[in-house]
C-alpha positions in Angstrom: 13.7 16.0 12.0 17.4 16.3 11.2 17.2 18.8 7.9 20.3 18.9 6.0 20.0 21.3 2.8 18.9 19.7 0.0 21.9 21.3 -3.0 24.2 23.9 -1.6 25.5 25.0 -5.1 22.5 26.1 -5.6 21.2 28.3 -2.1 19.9 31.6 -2.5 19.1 34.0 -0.5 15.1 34.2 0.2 14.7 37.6 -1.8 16.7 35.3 -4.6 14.3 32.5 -4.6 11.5 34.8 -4.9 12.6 36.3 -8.1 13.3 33.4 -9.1 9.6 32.6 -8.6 8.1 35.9 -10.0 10.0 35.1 -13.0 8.1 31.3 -13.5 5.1 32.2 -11.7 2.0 34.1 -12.5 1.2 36.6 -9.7 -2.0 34.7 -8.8 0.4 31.4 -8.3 3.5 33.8 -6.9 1.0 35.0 -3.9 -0.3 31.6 -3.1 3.6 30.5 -2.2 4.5 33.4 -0.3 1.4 33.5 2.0 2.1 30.7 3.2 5.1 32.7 4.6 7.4 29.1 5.3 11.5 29.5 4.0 11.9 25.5 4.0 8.6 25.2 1.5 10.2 28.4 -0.6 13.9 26.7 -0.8 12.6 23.5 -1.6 10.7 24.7 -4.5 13.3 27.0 -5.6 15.9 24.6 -5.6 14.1 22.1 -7.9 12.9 25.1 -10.4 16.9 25.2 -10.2 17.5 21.9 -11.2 14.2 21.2 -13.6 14.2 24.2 -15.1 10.7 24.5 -16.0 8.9 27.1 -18.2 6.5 27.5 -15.9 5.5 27.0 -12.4 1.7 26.7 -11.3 0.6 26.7 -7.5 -2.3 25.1 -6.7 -4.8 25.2 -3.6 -7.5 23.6 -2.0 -9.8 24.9 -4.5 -12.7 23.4 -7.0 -11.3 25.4 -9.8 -7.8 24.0 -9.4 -8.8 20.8 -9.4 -11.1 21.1 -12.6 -7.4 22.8 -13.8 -6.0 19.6 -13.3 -8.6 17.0 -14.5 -9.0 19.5 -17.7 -4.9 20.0 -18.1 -4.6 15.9 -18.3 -7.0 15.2 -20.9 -5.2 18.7 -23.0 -1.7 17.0 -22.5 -2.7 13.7 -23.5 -2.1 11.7 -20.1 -5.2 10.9 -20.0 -7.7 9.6 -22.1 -11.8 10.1 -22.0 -13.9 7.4 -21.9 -17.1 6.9 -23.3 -18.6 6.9 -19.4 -18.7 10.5 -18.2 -16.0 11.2 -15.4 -13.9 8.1 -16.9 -10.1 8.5 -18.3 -7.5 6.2 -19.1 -4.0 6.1 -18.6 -1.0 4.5 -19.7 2.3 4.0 -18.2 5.3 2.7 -20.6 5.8 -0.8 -21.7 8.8 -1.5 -19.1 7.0 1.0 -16.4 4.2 -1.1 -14.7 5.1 -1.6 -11.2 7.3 -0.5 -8.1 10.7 -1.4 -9.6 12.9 -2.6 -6.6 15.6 -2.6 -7.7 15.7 1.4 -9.0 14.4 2.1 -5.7 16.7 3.0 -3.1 17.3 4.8 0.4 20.1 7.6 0.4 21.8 6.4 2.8 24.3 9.0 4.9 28.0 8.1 6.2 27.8 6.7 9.6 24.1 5.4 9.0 23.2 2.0 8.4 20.3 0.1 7.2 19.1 -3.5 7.2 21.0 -5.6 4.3 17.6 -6.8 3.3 16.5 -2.9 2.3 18.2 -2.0 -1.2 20.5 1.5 -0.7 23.0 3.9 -1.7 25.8 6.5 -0.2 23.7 9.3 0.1 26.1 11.3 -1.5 26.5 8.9 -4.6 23.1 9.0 -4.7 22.0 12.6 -4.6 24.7 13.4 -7.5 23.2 10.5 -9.5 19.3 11.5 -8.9 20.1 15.1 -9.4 21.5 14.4 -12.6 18.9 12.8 -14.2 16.5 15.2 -12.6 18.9 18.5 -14.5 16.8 19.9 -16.9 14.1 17.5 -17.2 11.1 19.7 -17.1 12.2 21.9 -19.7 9.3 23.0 -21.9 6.9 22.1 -19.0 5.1 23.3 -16.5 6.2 22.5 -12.9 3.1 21.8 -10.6 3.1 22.4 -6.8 0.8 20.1 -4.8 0.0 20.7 -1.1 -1.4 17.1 0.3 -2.3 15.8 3.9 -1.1 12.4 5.0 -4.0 11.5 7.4 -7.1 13.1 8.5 -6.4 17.1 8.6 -4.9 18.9 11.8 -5.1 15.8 13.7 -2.7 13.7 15.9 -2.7 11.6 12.3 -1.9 14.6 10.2 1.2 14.8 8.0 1.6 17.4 5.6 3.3 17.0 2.4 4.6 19.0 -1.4 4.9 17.5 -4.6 6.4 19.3 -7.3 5.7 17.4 -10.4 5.3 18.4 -14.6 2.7 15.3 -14.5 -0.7 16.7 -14.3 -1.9 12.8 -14.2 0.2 12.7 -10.9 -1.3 15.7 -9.9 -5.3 14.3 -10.9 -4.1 10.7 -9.0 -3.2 13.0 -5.8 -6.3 14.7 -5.7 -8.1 11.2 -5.6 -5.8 9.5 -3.1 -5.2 12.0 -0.5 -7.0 15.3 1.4 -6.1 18.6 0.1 -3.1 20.6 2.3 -3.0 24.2 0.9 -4.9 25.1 3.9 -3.2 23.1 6.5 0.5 24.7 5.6 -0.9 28.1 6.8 -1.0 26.7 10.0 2.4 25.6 10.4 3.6 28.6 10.9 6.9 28.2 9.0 7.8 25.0 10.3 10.0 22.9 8.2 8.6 19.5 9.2 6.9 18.3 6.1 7.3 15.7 3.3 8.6 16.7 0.1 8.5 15.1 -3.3 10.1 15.6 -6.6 9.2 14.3 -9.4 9.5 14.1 -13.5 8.0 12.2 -15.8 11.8 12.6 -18.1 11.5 12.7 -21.5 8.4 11.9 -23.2 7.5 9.7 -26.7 4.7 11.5 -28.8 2.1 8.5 -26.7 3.1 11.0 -23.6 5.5 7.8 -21.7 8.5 8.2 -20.4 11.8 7.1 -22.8 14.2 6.7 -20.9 12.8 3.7 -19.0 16.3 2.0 -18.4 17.4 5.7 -16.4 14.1 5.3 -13.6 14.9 6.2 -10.1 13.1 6.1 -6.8 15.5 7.7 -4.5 14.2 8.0 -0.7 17.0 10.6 1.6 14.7 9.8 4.7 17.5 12.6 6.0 15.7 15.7 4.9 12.4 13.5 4.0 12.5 13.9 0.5 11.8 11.4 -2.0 13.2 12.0 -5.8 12.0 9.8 -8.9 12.4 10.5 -12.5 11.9 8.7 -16.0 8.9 6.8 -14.4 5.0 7.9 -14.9 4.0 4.5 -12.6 1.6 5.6 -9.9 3.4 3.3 -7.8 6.9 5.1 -8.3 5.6 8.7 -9.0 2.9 9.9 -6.5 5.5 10.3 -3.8 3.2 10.4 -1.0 2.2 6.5 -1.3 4.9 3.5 -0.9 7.4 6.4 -1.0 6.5 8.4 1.4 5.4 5.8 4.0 8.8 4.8 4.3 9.8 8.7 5.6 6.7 8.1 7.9 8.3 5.1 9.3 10.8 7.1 10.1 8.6 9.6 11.9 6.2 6.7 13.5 9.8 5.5 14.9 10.8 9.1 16.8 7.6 9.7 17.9 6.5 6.1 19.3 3.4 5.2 17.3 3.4 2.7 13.8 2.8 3.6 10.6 1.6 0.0 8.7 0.6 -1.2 4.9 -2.9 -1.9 6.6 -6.3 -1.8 5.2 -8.7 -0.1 7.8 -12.4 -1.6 7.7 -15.7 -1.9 9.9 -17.0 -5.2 10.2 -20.8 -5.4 11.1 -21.5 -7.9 14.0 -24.9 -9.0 15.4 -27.5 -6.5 16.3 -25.5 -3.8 13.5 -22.3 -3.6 15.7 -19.5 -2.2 14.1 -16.0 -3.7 14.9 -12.8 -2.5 13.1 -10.1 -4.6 11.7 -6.5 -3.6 10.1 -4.8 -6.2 7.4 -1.4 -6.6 5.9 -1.2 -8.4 2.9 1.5 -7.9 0.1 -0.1 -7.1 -3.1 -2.6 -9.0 -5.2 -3.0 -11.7 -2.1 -6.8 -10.1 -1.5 -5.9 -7.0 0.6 -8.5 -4.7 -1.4 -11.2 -7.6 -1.7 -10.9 -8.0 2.1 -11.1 -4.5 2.9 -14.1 -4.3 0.3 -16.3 -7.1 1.6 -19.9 -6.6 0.8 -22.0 -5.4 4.0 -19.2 -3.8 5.5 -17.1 -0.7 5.7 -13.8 0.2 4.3 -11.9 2.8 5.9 -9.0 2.5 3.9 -7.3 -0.1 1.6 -3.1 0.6 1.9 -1.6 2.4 4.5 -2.7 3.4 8.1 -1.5 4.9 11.1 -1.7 3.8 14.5 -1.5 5.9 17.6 -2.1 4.8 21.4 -4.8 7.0 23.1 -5.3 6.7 26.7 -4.4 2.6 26.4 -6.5 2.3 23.3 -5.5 1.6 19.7 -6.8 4.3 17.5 -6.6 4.0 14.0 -6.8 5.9 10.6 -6.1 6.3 7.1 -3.1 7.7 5.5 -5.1 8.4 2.5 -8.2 9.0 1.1 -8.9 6.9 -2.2 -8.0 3.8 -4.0 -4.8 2.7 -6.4 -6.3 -0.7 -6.4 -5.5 -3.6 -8.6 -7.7 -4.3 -11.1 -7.4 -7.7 -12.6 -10.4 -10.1 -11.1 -12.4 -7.1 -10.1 -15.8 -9.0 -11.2 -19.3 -7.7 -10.9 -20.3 -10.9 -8.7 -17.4 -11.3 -6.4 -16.7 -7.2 -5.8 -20.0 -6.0 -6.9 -19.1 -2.6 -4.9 -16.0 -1.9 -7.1 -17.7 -2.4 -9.9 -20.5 -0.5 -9.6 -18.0 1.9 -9.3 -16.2 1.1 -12.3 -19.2 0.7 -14.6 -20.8 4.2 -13.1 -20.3 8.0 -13.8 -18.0 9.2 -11.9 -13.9 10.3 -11.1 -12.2 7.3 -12.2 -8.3 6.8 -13.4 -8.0 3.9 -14.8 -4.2 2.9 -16.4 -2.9 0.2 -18.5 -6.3 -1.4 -19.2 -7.7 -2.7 -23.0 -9.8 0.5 -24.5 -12.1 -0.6 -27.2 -14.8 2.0 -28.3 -14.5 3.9 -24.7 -14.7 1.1 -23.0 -12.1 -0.4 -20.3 -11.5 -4.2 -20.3 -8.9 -6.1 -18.0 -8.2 -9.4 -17.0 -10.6 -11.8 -15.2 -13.2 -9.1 -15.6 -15.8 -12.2 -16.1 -17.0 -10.7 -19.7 -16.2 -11.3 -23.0 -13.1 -9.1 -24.2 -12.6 -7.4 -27.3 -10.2 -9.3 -30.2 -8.4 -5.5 -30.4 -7.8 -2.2 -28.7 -5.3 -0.2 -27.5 -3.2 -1.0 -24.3 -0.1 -0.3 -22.6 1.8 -1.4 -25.6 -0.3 0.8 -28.3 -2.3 -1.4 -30.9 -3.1 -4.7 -29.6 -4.0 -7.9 -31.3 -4.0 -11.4 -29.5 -1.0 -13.0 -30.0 1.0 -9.6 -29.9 4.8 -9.9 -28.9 6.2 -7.4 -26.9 9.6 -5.5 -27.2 10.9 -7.9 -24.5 9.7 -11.1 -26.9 7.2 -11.6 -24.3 3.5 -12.5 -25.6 1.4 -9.1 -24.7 -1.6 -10.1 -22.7 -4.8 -8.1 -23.3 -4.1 -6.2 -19.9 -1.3 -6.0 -17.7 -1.4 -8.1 -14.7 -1.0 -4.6 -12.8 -3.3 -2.6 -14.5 -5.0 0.0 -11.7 -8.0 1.6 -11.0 -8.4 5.1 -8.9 -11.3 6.3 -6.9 -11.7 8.6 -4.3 -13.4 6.0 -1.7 -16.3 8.9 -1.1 -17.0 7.7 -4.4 -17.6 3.9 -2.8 -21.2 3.3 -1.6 -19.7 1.6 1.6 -17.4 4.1 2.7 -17.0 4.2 6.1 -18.1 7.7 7.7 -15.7 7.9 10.1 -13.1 8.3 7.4 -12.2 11.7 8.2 -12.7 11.6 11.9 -9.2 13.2 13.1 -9.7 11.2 16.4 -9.0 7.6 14.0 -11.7 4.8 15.2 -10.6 1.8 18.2 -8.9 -0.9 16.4 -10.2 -4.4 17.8 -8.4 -7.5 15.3 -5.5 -7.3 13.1 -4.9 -9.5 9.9 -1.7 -10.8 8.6 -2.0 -12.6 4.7 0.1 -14.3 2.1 0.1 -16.3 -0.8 0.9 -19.7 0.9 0.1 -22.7 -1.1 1.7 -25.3 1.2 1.5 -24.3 5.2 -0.4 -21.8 7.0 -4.0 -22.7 7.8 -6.9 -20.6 6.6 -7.8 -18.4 9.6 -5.9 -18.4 13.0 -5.7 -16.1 16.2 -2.5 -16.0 17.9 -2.3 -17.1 21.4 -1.5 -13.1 22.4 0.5 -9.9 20.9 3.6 -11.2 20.7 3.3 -14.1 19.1 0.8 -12.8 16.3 3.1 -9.9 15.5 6.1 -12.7 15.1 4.4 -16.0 14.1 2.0 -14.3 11.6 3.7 -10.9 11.2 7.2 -11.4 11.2 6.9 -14.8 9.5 4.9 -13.4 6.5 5.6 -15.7 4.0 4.1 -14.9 0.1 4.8 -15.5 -3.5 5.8 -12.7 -5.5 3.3 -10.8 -7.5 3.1 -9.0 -11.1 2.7 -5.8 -8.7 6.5 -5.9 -8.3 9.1 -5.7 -11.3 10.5 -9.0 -10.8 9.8 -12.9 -11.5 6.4 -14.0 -10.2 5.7 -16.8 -7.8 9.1 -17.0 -6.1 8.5 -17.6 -2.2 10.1 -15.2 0.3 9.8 -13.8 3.2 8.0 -10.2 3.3 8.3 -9.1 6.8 4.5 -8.0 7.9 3.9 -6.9 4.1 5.7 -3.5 4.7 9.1 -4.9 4.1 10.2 -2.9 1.1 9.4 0.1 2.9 11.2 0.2 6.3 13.3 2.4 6.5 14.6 1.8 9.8 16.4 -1.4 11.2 13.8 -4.7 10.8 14.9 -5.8 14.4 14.0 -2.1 15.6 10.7 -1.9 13.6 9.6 -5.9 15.0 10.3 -3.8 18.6 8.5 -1.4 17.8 5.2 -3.5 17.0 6.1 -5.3 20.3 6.3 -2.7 22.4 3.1 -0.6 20.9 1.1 -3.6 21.8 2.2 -3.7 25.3 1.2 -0.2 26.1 -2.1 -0.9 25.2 -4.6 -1.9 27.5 -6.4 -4.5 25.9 -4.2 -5.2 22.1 -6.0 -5.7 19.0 -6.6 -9.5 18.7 -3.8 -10.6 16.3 -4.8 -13.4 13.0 -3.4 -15.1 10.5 -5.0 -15.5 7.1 -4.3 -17.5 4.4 -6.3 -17.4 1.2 -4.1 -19.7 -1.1 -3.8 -23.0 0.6 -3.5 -25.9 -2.3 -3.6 -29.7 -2.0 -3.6 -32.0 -5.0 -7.2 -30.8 -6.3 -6.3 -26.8 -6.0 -7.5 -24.2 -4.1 -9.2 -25.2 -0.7 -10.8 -21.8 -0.3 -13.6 -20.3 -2.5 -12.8 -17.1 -3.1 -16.3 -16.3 -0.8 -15.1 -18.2 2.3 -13.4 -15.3 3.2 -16.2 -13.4 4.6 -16.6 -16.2 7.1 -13.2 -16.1 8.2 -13.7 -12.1 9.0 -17.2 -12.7 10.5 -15.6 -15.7 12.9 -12.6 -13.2 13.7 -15.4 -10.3 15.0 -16.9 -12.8 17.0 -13.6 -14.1 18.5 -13.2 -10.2 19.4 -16.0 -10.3 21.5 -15.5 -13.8 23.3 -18.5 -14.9 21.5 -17.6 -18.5 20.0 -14.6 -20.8 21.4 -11.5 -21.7 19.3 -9.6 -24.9 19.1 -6.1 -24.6 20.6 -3.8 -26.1 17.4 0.1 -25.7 17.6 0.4 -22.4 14.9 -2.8 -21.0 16.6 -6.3 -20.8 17.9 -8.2 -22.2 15.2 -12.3 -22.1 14.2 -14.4 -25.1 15.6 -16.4 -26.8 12.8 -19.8 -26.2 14.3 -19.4 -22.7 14.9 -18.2 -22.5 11.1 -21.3 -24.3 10.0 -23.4 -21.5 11.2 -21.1 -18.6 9.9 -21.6 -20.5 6.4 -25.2 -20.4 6.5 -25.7 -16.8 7.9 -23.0 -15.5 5.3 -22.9 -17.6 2.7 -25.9 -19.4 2.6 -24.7 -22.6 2.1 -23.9 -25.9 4.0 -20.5 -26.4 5.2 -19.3 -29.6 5.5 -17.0 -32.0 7.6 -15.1 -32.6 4.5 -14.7 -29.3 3.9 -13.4 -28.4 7.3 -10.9 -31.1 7.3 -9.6 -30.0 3.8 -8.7 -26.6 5.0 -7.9 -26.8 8.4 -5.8 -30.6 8.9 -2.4 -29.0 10.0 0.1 -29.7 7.5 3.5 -30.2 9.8 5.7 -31.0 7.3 5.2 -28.2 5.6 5.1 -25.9 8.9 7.8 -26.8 9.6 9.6 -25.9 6.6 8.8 -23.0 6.8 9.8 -22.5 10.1 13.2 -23.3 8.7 12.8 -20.9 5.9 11.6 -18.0 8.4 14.7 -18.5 10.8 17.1 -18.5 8.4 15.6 -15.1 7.3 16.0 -13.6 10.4 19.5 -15.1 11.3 20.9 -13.3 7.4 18.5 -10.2 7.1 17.4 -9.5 11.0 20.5 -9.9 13.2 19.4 -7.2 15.0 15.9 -8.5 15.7 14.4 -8.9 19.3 14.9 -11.7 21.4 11.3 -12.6 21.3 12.0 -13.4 17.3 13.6 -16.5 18.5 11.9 -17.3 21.7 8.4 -17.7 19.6 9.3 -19.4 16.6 11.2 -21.7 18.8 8.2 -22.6 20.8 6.4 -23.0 17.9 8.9 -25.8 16.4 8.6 -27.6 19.5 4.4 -27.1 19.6 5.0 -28.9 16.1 7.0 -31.3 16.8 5.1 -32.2 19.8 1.9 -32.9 17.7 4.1 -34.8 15.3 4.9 -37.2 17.8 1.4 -37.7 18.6 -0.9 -37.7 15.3 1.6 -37.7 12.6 2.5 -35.5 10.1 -1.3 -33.9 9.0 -3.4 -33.5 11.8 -7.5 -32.9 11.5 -8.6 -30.3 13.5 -11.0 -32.7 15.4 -7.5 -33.6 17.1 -7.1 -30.3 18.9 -8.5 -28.9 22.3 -10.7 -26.1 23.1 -8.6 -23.3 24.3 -9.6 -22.6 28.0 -6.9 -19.6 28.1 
């Protein structure tokens, strides 16, 4: 890692930086810092005492009692809330602070670096002065908090260690929930300086405990000394440094050190006889990533980020984290009964910007009936409530969260921890696509899945990101935002994992939101027969129909996958509703995916153009023949 010092105005000496801590730090806190005996860790916390300027520093471990501290601290300071359900607090984040705000998040970007135009950055320089200005003094009157995390299973190939310093203790609750505890695992690094840091401030605060100034938030990645700064926010999203921000510093490290680091669910699909296959999945958010991952009857390893590392010509696989930020809106009891059993039970549960009534959490979609009043993100609700921004108020926000430790989930996978990751068979790719991609679809082999479905990701935008909903673009395998490197390079790097590999995870293509004239084709069930047909396509165990985007379901295999899964009949009108390939349409998008990668990916791999192009001609080929919508009865078996 190329460490550059993080403010030299402000270097001290080591003996300077710890008097500097015995002055903020109770000796019990000051000997928890210095034993772990590591002059990186020191100056970085030094330097943002520095700059913060807190009354007080605290230094927590691995221990229980720290992390009653915290879950206590939060309900003294008011971040959090107690619900009537025992183990149950709310939280809310400010009005104009409920998502990952693009456009206040940036890479520090150094002189004689470069990043993709499609990645939003700053001179590094510009950047650091602007961050470190709004960072100056905001913890005054606060206590700084010092959080030692893991990023993957501990002291593993997978491992990652990272430091937050914070004056949130809601940050510092969410971290406890979201990822394994470090303290430990920084006694064993032995002074090395190859960690993750994150600094963070909540900024000034209204008497509700949310951050004013709103319009001053910055999310400010310098992937040169991996440290990620944001202030004025309280947003899980923008705050917890070792999620979205910190995968884009682990990009950065995949990158150097030849494995992938991908905004993948993990989870263990159970096949005939209780075989257990796992699958990863990219979708962008709210486009049924968590519901996928939470299927009832099988195993979730991990809902957002995972790392992939090639052992002896296998893909192994595991989870960055070790909980759940998930989405709440449309968590109902009969289509996620597992989440909400969780939801609805004692137990360690954030949940932020949700309706409180009398204790009680509501949200959209829930499937109940919803108070007439309560208190939201907004304060004191009422239907028909305008906003500050003369928007009507709904009764939740669209992005109102839940967060669970996924321990906490009765189908937690118990290989969750297992430092040696688990063999990854299948990998999905999924959008919000009203108009082109088909349901479910393998690609033909590695290459083409990790273009056609991965580097041709196609979605609406969401209420998950601060910006207009349901405008299509292109989101590059779902981790767009978050690649810090060049696209091209990162698309070579996908190609090139999978060709070390002995036998590559089968690659798919899913595609929940396909419309015609009467709505949705899908149920919101079918999907569990689109994962069970993809484990049996793992295992050579039902044949596919060769169509021009991919290698598609047959519609008697499909009629028994119904049955077993769904316990209904599936019929021929059915099948033709969702799978007739729409060419038009494909087509399009081709066009729309090609012009992405001629403006934003100049850089990108020749096999980019070679598969898209062979897919236009696959297309057009089929046009010629059938016309411009195709039923699936049209299209071979596959003999490949």
């Amino acid at each position: 890692m190329n460490q550059v010092r993080l403010a030299p105005e402000i270097l001290k000496s080591r003996e300077e930086y710890r008097q500097l801590f015995a002055a903020k730090m109770s000796p019990a806190h000051y000997g928890r810092l210095i034993a772990l005996d590591n002059p990186r860790l020191e100056e970085f916390v030094g330097n943002a005492i520095e700059l913060c300027e807190p009354d007080r520093v605290e230094v927590l471990d691995d221990s229980r009692e720290d992390r009653e501290r915290t879950r206590r601290m939060t309900k003294e300071m008011r971040e959090e809330i107690p619900l009537a359900i025992p183990g149950h607090t709310v939280h809310f984040d400010g009005y104009f602070d409920q998502g990952r705000d693009r456009g206040a998040t940036k890479y520090l970007v150094p002189k004689g670096d470069s990043l993709s135009k499609a990645l939003n950055q700053v001179d590094r320089d510009e950047g650091l002065a602007e961050i470190r200005g709004l960072l100056r003094g905001s913890m005054r009157g606060r206590t700084m908090i010092v959080r030692f995390m893991t990023l993957g299973p501990a002291i593993s190939r997978f491992s990652i260690p990272c430091v937050e310093c914070t004056d949130s203790w809601y940050v510092s609750h969410a971290l406890d929930l979201l990822y394994r505890p470090g303290y430990e695992y920084f006694k064993t690094l032995q002074g090395s300086p190859d960690f993750f840091r994150v600094l963070h401030s909540s900024g000034r605060l209204t008497e509700d405990m949310v951050s004013v100034d709103h319009e001053k938030k910055r999310i400010y990645i310098d992937y040169w000394t991996d440290t990620v700064y944001s202030v004025n926010t309280q947003y899980a999203g923008n705050s917890v440094g070792l999620k979205k921000l910190a995968l884009r510093l682990t990009i950065r490290k995949a990158d150097r050190e030849g494995w992938l680091a991908e905004h993948m669910f993990l989870m263990g699909v159970i096949g005939p006889k209780g075989r257990k296959t796992y699958f990863a999945g990219a979708f962008p958010s709210a486009c049924g990533k968590t519901s996928t991952a939470m299927l009832p009857g099988e195993t979730i390893l991990g809902d957002d980020i995972a790392y992939f590392h090639e052992v002896n010509g296998e893909c192994r696989a595991a989870n960055a984290e070790s909980g759940i930020f998930g989405i709440i809106q449309n968590v109902r009891e009969r289509d996620d009964p597992l989440i909400w059993k969780v939801l609805v039970s004692p137990g360690e549960v954030i949940f932020s910007n949700v309706l409180v009534k009398d204790g009680r959490p509501y949200w959209l979609g829930m499937g109940v009936e919803t108070p007439k009043d309560g208190v939201n993100f907004s304060g004191r609700w009422y239907p028909g409530m305008i906003g500050p921004d003369g928007e009507e108020v709904p009764l939740a926000h669209k992005n109102a969260r839940y967060c669970v430790a996924l321990k906490a989930l009765d189908n937690c996978d118990p290989e969750l921890d297992n430092p040696e990751g688990v063999v990854l068979a299948g990998i999905m790719y999924g959008g919000r696509d009203r108009r082109s991609y088909l349901p479910v679809q393998q690609s033909f082999d590695w290459v083409h899945g990790i273009v056609a479905f991965g580097a041709a990701l196609e979605t609406e935008t969401t209420y998950a990101v601060v910006e207009r909903e349901g405008v299509p673009e292109i989101n590059l395998m779902s981790i767009q935002d978050f690649v810090s490197i060049p696209l091209g390079k990162y698309i070579r790097n996908n190609i090139e994992f999978g060709r070390r590999l002995h036998k590559p995870p089968l690659v798919f293509g899913v595609n929940y939101f396909l419309c015609d004239e009467n709505g949705y084709v899908n149920d919101v069930r079918d999907k569990h027969v689109w994962v069970k047909w993809m484990e049996r396509r793992v295992h050579g165990e039902v044949p596919a129909l060769r169509c021009p985007t991919g290698l598609i379901p047959r519609f008697e295999d499909l009629q028994v996958l119904f049955r077993e899964v769904r316990g209904c009949e599936y019929r021929i009108e059915d099948y033709r509703r969702q799978f007739t390939l729409r060419i038009p349409e494909n087509l399009a998008k081709l066009d729309r995916v090609e012009g992405f990668h001629r403006d934003k990916v100049p850089d990108g791999p020749p096999e980019v153009r070679e598969v898209l192009a062979a897919q236009r001609q696959r297309l057009l080929e089929a046009q010629r023949r059938f016309g411009d919508y195709v039923s699936p009865e049209c299209f071979p078996l596959d003999t490949t």
